[in-house]
C-alpha positions in Angstrom: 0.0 0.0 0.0 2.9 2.2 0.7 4.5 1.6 -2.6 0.9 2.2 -4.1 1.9 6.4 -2.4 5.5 6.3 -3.2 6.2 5.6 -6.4 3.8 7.9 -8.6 6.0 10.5 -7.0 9.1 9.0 -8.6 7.4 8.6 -11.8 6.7 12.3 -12.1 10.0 12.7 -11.9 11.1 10.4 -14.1 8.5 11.4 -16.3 10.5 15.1 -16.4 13.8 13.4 -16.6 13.0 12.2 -19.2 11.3 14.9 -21.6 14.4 16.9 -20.4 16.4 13.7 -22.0 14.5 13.5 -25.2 14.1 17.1 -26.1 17.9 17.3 -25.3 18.3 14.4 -27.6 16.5 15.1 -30.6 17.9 18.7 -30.6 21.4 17.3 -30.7 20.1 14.6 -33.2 18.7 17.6 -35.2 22.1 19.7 -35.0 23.9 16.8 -36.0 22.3 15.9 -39.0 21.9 19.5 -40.3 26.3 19.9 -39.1 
């Protein structure tokens, strides 16, 4: 039940992580491809 609490917390933040991560990503991929 306490998991059940605790980890949508921690998948918000992964969650951010990781649109930080992509959209970091795919500008790179973009600069990359255009370089």
């Amino acid at each position: 039940i306490l998991n059940s609490v605790t980890i949508p917390v921690k998948h918000y933040r992964l969650q951010k992580i990781l649109k930080i991560l992509t959209v970091s990503i795919a500008r790179l991929s973009s600069i990359m491809s255009e370089g």
